[in-house]
N, C-alpha and C positions, 0 to 999 in steps of 0.2 A: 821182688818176686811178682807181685802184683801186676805192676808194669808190664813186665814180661807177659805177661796171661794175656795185659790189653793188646802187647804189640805181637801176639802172634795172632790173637783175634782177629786183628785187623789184616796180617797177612791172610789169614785162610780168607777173609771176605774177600778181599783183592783178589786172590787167587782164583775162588770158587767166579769171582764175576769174568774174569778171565777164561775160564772153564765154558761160562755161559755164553757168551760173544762167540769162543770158536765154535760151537756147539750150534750156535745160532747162523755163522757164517759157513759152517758146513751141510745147515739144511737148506740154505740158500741158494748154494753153488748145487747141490745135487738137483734140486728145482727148474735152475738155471740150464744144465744140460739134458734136464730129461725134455724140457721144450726144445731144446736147440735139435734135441731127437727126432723130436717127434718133426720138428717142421724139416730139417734134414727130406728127414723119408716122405715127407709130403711133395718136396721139390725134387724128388729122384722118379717119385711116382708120374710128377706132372712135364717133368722132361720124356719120360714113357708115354703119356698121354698124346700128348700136342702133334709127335711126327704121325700117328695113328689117323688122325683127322684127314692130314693129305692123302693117306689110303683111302676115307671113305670118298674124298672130293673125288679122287681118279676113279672110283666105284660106280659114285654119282653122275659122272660124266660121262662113263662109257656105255649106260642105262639109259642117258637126254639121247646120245650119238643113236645109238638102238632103239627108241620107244616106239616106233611104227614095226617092228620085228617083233614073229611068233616065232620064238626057238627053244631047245630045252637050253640052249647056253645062256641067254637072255635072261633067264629063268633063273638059272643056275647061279649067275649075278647080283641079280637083284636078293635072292635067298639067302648068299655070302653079306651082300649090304647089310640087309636087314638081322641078320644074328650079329657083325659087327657092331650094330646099334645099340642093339639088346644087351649087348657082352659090356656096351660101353657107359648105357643106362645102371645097371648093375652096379656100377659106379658113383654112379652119381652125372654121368656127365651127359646133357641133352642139349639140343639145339633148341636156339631163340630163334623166331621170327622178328625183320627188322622190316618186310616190306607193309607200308602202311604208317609205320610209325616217326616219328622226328626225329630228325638226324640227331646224333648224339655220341658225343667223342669220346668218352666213357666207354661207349661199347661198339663201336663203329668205326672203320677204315674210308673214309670218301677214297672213291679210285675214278667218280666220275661224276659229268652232274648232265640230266636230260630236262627237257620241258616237263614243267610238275602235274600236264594235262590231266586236271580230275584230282590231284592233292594239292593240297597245302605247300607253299615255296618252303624247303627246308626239311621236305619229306623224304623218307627212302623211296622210290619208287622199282628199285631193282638189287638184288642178293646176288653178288658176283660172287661172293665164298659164304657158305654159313657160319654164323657164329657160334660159341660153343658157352656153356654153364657148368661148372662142375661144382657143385652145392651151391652155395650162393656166389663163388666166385667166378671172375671172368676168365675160363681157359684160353680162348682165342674171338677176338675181334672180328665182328663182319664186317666183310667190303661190301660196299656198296657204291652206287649210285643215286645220286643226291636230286630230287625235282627242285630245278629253279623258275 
């Protein structure tokens, strides 16, 4: 009889540690997809993101094409820009400046290289596309033009 007492003791411990493991492996796996959520929807967000940019570039370029024009459409433009920024700020997500600074593959597209007249060989000295920051990460790469 005794025996018995031992050898089901020892089942319930086996048992209960059994209990504990799935118990342990079911808060793991819920852990497991609530990050795979969350980053999910961070990379739904940032596919949202990135084609928005090429609107403000086409923004930003039909404002250089016009900058010597007084009009209310000119206006009207620049006004749409600039609340796109703000909408985009709001976010998190704001543009770097690269002109001035050392080229840098990290965050930086070379699409060309000019005389470094007045920088440093290896400098940006020109912003063919702006780059973008969305908290601390890299949304979109600047082109540039690289002084050699």
């Amino acid at each position: 009889m005794e025996r018995t007492v031992e050898t089901l003791e020892q089942e319930l411990k086996s048992e209960h540690d059994l209990y504990l493991r799935a118990l342990a492996d079911f808060d793991n796996f819920r852990r497991r997809i609530d990050r795979e959520r969350a980053n999910l929807g961070k990379e739904a967000l940032r596919n949202f993101l990135v084609p928005l940019l090429d609107v403000i570039d086409d923004l930003e370029r039909s404002l250089k094409a016009a900058e010597t024009e007084k009009s209310p459409l000119v206006d009207g433009v620049r006004a749409v820009r600039d609340k796109f920024l703000r909408v985009l700020a709001a976010e998190g997500v704001r543009p770097f400046q690269s002109v001035g600074q050392p080229f840098d593959p990290s965050q930086h597209e070379a699409v060309g290289t000019a005389p470094a007249e007045g920088h440093p060989q290896g400098t940006v000295v020109q912003e063919v596309q702006h780059g973008y920051r969305w908290g601390d990460d890299l949304l979109r790469s600047a082109r540039v033009v690289v002084g050699m």
